[in-house]
C-alpha positions in Angstrom: 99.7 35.7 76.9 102.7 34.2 77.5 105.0 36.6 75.3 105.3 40.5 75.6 104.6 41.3 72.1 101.9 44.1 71.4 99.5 43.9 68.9 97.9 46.7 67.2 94.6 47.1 69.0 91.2 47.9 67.8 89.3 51.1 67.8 87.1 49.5 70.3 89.7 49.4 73.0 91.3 52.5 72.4 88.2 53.5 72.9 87.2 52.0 76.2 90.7 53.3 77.5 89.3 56.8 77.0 87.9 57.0 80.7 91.2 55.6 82.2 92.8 58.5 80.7 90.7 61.1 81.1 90.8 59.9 84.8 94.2 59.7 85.4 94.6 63.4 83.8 91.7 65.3 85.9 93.1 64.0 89.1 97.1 64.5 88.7 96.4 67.9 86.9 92.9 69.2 86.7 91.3 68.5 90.0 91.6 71.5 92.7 93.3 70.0 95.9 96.3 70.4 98.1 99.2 68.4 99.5 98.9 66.0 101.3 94.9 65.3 99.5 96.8 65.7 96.2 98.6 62.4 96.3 95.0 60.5 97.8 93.3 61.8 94.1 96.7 60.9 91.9 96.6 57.6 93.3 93.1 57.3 92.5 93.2 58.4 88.7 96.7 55.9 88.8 94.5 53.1 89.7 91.7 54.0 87.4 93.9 54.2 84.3 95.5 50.9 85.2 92.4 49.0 86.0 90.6 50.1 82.7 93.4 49.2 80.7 93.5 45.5 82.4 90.4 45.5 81.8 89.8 46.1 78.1 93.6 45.6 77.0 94.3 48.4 75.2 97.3 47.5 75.6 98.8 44.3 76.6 97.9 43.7 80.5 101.9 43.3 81.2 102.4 46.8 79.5 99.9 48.0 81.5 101.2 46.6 84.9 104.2 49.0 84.1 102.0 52.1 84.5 102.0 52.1 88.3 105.9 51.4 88.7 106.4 54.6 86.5 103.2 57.0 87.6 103.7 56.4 91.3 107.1 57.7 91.8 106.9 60.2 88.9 104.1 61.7 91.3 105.9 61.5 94.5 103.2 58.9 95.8 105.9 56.3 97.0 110.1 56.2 95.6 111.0 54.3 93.1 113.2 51.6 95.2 109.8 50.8 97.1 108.0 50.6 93.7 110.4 48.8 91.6 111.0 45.9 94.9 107.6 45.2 94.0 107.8 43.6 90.6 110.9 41.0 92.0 109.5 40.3 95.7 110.0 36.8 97.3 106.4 36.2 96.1 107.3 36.9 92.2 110.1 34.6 93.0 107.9 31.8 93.9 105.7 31.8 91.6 109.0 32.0 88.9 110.7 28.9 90.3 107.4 27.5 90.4 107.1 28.6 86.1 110.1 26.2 85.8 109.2 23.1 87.6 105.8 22.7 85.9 107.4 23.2 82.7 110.2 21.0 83.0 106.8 18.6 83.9 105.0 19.3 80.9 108.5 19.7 78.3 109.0 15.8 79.3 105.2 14.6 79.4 105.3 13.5 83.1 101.6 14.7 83.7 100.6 12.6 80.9 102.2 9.7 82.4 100.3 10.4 85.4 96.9 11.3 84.3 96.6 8.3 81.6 97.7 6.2 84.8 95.1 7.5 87.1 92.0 7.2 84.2 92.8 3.8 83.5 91.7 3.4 86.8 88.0 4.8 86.5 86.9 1.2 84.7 83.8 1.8 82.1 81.1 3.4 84.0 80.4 6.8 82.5 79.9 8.4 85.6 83.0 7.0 87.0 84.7 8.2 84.0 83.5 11.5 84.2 84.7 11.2 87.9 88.1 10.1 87.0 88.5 12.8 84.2 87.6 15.5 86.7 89.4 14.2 89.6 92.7 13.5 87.8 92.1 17.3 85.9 92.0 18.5 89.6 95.4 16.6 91.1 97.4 17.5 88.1 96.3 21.6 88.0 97.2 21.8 91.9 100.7 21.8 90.7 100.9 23.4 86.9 99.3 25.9 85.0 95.6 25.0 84.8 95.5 25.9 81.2 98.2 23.6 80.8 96.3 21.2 82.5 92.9 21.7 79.9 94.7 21.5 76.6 96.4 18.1 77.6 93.2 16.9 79.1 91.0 17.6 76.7 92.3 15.6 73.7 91.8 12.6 76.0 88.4 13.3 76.4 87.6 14.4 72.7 89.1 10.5 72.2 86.5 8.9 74.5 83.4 11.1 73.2 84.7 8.9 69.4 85.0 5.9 70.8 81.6 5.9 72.6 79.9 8.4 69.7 79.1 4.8 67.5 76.7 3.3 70.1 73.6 5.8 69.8 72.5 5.7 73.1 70.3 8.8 73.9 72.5 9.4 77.4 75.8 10.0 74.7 74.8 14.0 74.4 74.9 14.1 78.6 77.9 11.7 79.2 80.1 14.4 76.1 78.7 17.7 77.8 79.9 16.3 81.4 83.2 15.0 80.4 84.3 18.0 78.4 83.1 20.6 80.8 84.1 18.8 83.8 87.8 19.5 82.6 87.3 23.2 82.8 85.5 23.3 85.6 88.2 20.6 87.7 91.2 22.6 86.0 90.1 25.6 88.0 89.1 24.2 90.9 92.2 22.2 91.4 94.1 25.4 91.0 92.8 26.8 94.7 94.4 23.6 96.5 97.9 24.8 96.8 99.8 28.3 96.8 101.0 28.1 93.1 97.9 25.9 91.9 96.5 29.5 90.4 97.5 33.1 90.1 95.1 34.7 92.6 96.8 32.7 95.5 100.4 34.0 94.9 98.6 37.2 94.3 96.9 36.3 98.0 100.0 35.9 99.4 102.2 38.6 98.0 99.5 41.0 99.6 99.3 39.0 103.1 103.5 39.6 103.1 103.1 43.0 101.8 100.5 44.7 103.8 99.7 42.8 106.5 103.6 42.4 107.0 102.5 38.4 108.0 103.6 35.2 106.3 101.5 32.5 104.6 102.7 29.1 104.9 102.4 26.2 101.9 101.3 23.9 104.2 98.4 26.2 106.2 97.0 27.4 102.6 97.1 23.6 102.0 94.9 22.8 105.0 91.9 24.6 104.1 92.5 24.3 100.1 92.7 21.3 99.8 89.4 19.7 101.5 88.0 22.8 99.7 88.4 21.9 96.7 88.3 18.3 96.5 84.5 19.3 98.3 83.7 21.5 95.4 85.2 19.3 92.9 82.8 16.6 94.0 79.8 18.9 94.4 80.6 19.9 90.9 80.4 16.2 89.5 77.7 15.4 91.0 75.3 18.1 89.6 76.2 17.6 86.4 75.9 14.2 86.1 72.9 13.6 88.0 70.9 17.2 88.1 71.7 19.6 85.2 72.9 16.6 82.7 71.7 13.1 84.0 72.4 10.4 81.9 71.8 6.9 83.4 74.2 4.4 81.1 76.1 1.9 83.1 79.0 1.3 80.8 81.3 1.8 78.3 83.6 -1.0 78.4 85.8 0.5 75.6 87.0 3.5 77.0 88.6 1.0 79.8 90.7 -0.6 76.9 91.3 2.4 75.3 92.9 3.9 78.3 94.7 0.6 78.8 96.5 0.8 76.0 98.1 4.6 76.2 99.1 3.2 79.6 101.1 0.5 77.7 101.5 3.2 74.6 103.9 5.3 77.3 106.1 2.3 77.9 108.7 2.5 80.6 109.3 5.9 83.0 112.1 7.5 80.8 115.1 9.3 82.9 113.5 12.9 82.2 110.6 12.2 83.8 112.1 10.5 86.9 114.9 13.0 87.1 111.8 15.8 87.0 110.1 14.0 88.8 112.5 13.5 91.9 113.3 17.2 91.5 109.5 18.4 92.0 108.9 15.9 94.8 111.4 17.4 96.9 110.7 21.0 96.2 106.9 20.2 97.1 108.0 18.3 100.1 109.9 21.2 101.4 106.9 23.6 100.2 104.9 21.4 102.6 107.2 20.7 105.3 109.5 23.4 105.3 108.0 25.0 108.7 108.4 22.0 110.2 112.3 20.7 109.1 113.6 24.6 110.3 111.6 24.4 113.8 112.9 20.6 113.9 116.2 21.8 112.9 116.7 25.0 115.3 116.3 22.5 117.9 119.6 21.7 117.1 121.1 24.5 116.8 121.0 24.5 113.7 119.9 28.4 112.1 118.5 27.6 108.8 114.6 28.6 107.7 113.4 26.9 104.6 111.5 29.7 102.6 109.4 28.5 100.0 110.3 30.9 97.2 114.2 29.6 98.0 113.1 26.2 97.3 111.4 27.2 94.2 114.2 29.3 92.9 117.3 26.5 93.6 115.1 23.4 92.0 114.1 25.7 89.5 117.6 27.0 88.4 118.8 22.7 88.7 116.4 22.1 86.2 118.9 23.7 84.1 122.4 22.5 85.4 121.3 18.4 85.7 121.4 16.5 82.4 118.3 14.8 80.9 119.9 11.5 81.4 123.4 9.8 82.1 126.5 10.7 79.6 124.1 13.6 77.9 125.2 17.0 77.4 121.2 18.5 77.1 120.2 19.7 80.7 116.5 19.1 82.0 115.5 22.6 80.9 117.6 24.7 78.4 117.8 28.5 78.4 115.7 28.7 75.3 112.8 27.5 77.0 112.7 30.3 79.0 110.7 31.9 75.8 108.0 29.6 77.5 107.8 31.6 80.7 104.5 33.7 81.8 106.9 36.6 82.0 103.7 38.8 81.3 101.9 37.5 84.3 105.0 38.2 86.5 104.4 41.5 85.5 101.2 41.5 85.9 101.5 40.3 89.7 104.3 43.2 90.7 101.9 46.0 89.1 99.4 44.7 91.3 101.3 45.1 94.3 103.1 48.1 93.5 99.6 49.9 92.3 98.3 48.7 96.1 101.4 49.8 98.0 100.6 53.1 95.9 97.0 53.5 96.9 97.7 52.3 100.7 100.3 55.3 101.1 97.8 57.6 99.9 95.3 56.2 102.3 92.9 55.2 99.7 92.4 51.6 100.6 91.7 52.7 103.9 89.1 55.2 102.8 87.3 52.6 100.3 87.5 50.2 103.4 85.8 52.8 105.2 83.0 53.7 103.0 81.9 50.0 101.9 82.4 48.7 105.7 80.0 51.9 106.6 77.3 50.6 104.7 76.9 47.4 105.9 79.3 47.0 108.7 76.6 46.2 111.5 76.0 42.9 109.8 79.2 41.1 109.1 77.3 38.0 107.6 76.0 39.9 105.0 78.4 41.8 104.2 81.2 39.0 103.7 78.2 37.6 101.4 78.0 40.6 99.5 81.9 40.8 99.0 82.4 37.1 98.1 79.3 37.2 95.4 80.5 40.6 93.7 84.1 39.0 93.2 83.1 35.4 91.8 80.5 37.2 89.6 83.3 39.8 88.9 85.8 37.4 87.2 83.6 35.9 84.9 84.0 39.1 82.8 87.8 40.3 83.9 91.2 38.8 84.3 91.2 36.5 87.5 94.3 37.9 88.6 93.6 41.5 87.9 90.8 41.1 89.6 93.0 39.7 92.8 95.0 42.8 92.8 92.3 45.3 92.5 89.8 43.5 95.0 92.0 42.2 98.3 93.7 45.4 98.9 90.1 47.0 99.0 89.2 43.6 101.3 92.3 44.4 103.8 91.1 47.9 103.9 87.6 46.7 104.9 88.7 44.5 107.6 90.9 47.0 109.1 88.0 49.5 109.2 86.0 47.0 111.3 88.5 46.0 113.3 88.6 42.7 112.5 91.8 41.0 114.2 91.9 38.2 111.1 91.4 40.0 108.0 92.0 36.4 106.2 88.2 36.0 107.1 87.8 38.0 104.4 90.5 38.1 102.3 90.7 34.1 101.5 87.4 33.8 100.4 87.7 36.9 97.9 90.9 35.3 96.8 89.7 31.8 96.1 86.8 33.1 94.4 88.8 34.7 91.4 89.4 31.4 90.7 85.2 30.4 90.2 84.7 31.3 87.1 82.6 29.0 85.9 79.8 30.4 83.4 81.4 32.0 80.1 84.0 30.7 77.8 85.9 34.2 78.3 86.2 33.9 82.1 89.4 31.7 82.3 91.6 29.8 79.9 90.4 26.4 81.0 86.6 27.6 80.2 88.0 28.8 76.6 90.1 25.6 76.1 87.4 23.3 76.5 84.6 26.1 74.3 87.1 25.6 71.5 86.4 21.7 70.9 83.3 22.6 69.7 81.7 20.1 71.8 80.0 22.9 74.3 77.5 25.4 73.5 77.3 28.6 75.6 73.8 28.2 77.2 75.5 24.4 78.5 78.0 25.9 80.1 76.0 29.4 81.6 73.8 26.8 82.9 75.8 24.7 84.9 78.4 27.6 85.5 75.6 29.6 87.4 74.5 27.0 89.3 78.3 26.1 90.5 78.4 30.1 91.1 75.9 29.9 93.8 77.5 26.8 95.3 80.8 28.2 95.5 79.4 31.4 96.6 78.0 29.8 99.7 80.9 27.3 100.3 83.4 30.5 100.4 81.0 32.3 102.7 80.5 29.3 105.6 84.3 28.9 105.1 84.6 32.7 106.1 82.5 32.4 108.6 83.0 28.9 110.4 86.3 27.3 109.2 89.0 30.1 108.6 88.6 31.3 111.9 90.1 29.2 113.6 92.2 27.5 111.0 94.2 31.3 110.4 
C-alpha cells in the first residue's frame, strides 16, 4: 500500500488481533514480575501485538509500525529520542532517495526503453524468449520496485502469448505458463542483487548498522548478490522450461517482429529519460564505487567519505530542481509525485528497527538466541538449514519485510549466543530469503501481479514455487556455509 489511508477492517481481523492484545495487556499489566524482569515481558507482549497486527492487518501495517515508537518509551523500555531516530536513520534515508530515483525512472518510461531494447534481442526461440523476459525482468528490478517491474512486464508478455495463441501448437500452454510466471519469479529474484533491489536488504542493513554497530557496503552486498541471483535466475529458467513445463517449439518468428517494432514505436531517447538517466548512473556509480573514490581521495588529503544514503538523498532531491528538458519550467520530478512514495513501507522499516532496539534492551533477543541456539547449537549445519527453510517458507504466508524485522534480530541473537565472530553467516541468508517467495499468489506483489492475468492457475505456480523453494533453500545454505565466509 503505497498510501496511509485506513480502511474499515473485517470482523475476521479484528478478530485475529484478539491475541496481540490480550498479549500485550497480560505482560505490561497482569503478569507478576519485578524490575528489571518487568521491561524483558513488556517488550515481549510489545512485539507480540505488533507482529500479529503485521501479520493479519487489522490495521494498516504502517499504523501498526507506530505501535513500538509509542509503547516502548511509554513503558520506560528505551527514550523516545532513541525510538523516534529509528524511523529517519541513514538506512530510511537510503531507501527514500532510492523511492525517487526509480520513480523519476518509471514517471518517464526509461525501463521500458530498456527492457523492449533488451527483448528484441532474444530473436524467436521460445525458450530464448522466455530467457530474455526473465533475464531483462531480473536487470530492471535490481534497481526499482519489483512490483513496478511485474506490472510493466507483464503486458509485454500478455502481447506475445496473442501473437503466438493463433498457431495451435500443443507446446503454446508450456511456452504461456513459463513466460508469465517467469516475470514473478525474475522480479523477485533480481531484487536480492543490490541493496535497494528489495525491502528485506535495507531492512538487512539498517539492522547490521544498528546492532551490530558495522557498515554494509553497496559494492560488498553487490559481490555475493549479484552472481546469486543471476545463478538462481538461471536455475529458475531452466526448470521451468525443460523439467516442470517442457515444451520443445523452436520458434516463433513473430514475436521477433513484434518486439522490433516497439523498439522503433519508442522513437528517439527523449531529454527526460537521458536527463534521468545520467542522474541514476551517477548515483549507482557512487553506490558502487563510493568506498573506493573516499579511500582514493583521502590519499590526497582530501577528508570526504561518500555515504550511500547521501548519494541517494542529493540525486534524489535534483530530481526535483533540474527541468525535464531545455527552456521548460516542469522539473524531473514535481512535489505532487511525492503522493507516489511507499511512505507506508518507510514506516514499516523504522517500526522494525525501533521494535528490535526495544526487545535488544530488554535482553530478549539475546534470550531467544539462547534458547533456539541451545537446541541445536552443536550442529551449526543444521541449524543454519533449519533457520534458512523456516524463513523462505515463512514469507510465503507474511509480509517479506515484516518478516525481515521480526526474523534477523532473532538471527543476530543466535549468532551471538554461539559465538560466532561473523554473524552475516547467518543473517544474509535469512535476509535474502524473505525475498523467495515463490509458491502462492499472496506471498509478494510480483506473484499477485502476474495471478491477476488470469493466465496462471494456483497449482502452476505451487508447483514450480516449491520446487524453486528447495533450490533456493539449499543455494542460501552452501552460500552460508562456503561463500559468505570469507567474502564478509
Amino acid at each position: 500500500m503505497n498510501s496511509l489511508e485506513i480502511k474499515k477492517p473485517s470482523l475476521f481481523k479484528i478478530l485475529g488481533a484478539l491475541p496481540g492484545i490480550l498479549s500485550y495487556l497480560y505482560f505490561s499489566f497482569i503478569h507478576p514480575c519485578d524490575p528489571p524482569d518487568r521491561n524483558f515481558f513488556i517488550a515481549i507482549g510489545i512485539a507480540t501485538l505488533t507482529i500479529i497486527l503485521w501479520i493479519v492487518e487489522t490495521i494498516p501495517i504502517w499504523l501498526s509500525s507506530l505501535f513500538p515508537l509509542i509503547l516502548l518509551p511509554l513503558h520506560g523500555i528505551i527514550s523516545f529520542d532513541i525510538a523516534i531516530s529509528n524511523y529517519y536513520s541513514n538506512t530510511i534515508l537510503l531507501f527514500l532517495g532510492g523511492f525517487l530515483l526509480a520513480y523519476s525512472v518509471e514517471k518517464w518510461h526509461l525501463h521500458k526503453r530498456i527492457a523492449f531494447k533488451l527483448l528484441s534481442l532474444t530473436g524467436d526461440n521460445p525458450k530464448g524468449i522466455v530467457w530474455g523476459m526473465m533475464l531483462t525482468t531480473c536487470l530492471i528490478s535490481m534497481w526499482i520496485s519489483n512490483t513496478a517491474t511485474a506490472i510493466m512486464m507483464l503486458p509485454v508478455a500478455i502481447s506475445i502469448t496473442k501473437i503466438v495463441k493463433d498457431h495451435n501448437h500443443p507446446d503454446n500452454k508450456a511456452f504461456f505458463i513459463c513466460l508469465i510466471l517467469g516475470i514473478a519469479y525474475a522480479a523477485n529474484i533480481g531484487g536480492i542483487a543490490t541493496i535497494i533491489g528489495t525491502p528485506p536488504n535495507i531492512v538487512y542493513k539498517g539492522f547490521v548498522e544498528n546492532i551490530l554497530g558495522q557498515e554494509l557496503s553497496f559494492f560488498k552486498w553487490m559481490i555475493l548478490g549479484v552472481p546469486l541471483s543471476l545463478l538462481m535466475l538461471y536455475i529458475s529458467y531452466w526448470l521451468m522450461t525443460n523439467v516442470i513445463f517442457k515444451f520443445k517449439h523452436k520458434s516463433y518468428p513473430e514475436v521477433a517482429e513484434m518486439l522490433d517494432r516497439q523498439v522503433e514505436e519508442l522513437g528517439k531517447t527523449k531529454a527526460p529519460e537521458k536527463r534521468t538517466l545520467i542522474i541514476f548512473s551517477i548515483a549507482a556509480g557512487l553506490w558502487i564505487f563510493g568506498q573506493p573514490i573516499s579511500a582514493l581521495l583521502n590519499t590526497f588529503s582530501i577528508k570526504i567519505k561518500i555515504e550511500e544514503y547521501a548519494v541517494a538523498m542529493v540525486f534524489g532531491l535534483l530530481l526535483f530542481l533540474i527541468p525535464k528538458s531545455k527552456g521548460q519550467k516542469e522539473r524531473l520530478l514535481q512535489f505532487s509525485d511525492l503522493k507516489s512514495i511507499s511512505w507506508s513501507i518507510l514506516l514499516l522499516f523504522g517500526g522494525g528497527m525501533c521494535m528490535a532496539k526495544g526487545l535488544e534492551k530488554s535482553g530478549v533477543i539475546n534470550w531467544v538466541g539462547q534458547l533456539i541456539s541451545g537446541s541445536q547449537g552443536s550442529n551449526f549445519p543444521l541449524l543454519l538449514l533449519i533457520i534458512i527453510l523456516t524463513s523462505l517458507f515463512l514469507t510465503e504466508i507474511m509480509s517479506n519485510v515484516a518478516l525481515a524485522n521480526i526474523y534477523i534480530p532473532v538471527v543476530f541473537g543466535i549468532s551471538a549466543s554461539l559465538g560466532i565472530s561473523n554473524p552475516h553467516i547467518m543473517g544474509i541468508p535469512v535476509a535474502i530469503a524473505c525475498s523467495f517467495a515463490f509458491m502462492l499468489p499472496i506471498s509478494t506483489p510480483p506473484n499477485a501481479v502476474v495471478f491477476s492475468s488470469g493466465k496462471i492457475k494456483v497449482k502452476d505456480m505451487a508447483i514450480a514455487g516449491f520446487l524453486l523453494n528447495i533450490v533456493g533453500v539449499l543455494l542460501l545454505w552452501l552460500c552460508g556455509l562456503f561463500v559468505i565466509p570469507y567474502l564478509f
